[in-house]
C-alpha positions in Angstrom: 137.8 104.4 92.5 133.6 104.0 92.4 132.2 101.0 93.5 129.8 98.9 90.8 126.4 98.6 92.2 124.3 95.8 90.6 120.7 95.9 90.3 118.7 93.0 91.3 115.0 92.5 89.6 112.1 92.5 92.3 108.2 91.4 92.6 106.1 92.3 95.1 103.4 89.1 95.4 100.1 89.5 97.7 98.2 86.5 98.7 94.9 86.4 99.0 93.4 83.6 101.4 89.4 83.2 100.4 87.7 81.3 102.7 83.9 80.8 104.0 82.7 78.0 106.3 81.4 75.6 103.1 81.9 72.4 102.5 83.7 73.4 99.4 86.5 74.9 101.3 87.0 72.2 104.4 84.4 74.3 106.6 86.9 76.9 106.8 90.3 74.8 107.3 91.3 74.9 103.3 91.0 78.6 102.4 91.6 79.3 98.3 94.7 81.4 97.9 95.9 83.6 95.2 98.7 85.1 94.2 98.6 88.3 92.8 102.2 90.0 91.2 101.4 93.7 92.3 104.7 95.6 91.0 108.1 94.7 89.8 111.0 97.2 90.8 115.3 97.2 90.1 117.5 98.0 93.6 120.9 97.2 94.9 119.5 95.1 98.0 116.1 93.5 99.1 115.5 96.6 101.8 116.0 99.1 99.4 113.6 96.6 97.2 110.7 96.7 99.8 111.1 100.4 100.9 110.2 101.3 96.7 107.5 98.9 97.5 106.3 100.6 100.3 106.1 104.0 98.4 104.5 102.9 95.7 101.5 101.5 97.4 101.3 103.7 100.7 97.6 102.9 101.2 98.1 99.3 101.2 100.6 99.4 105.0 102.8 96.9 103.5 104.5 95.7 106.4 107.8 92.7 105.9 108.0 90.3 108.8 110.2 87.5 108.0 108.3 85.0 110.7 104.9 85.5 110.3 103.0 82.5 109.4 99.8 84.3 107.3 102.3 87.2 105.4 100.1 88.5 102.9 103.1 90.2 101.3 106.8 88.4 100.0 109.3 89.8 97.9 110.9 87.5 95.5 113.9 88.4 93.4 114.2 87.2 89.6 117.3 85.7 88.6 118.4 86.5 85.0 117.5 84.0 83.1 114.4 83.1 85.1 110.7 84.0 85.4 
């Protein structure tokens, strides 16, 4: 008997914090930030999900660390049905 695998739907987001010390952005303490979708990828779990991710972009260092307050990079899976 062969176990079912189910693909899950991934995106890679980067944030981007713009700041210079202007008035316009709080001298520094209210930095712009964008998010950018970089890739989408299908894998079974959300390791599997960020080690595609890391492949495809190898000059980028993507490094995952689930309690870092200024993460440039998160993973978020899509739900069917959602966007």
């Amino acid at each position: 008997m062969t176990a079912k695998t189910h693909l899950y739907t991934f995106q890679l987001i980067w944030t981007e914090y713009r700041s210079v010390n202007t008035a316009e952005y709080g001298f520094g303490d209210y930095p712009k930030i964008t998010e950018h979708e970089l890739a989408t990828v299908q894998a079974e779990t959300l390791m599997k999900a960020q080690n595609k991710f890391k492949r495809m972009f190898p000059e980028r260092n993507i490094i995952f660390r689930v309690n870092s307050p200024m993460m440039a990079y998160r993973v978020n899976r899509i739900v069917e049905g959602q966007k």
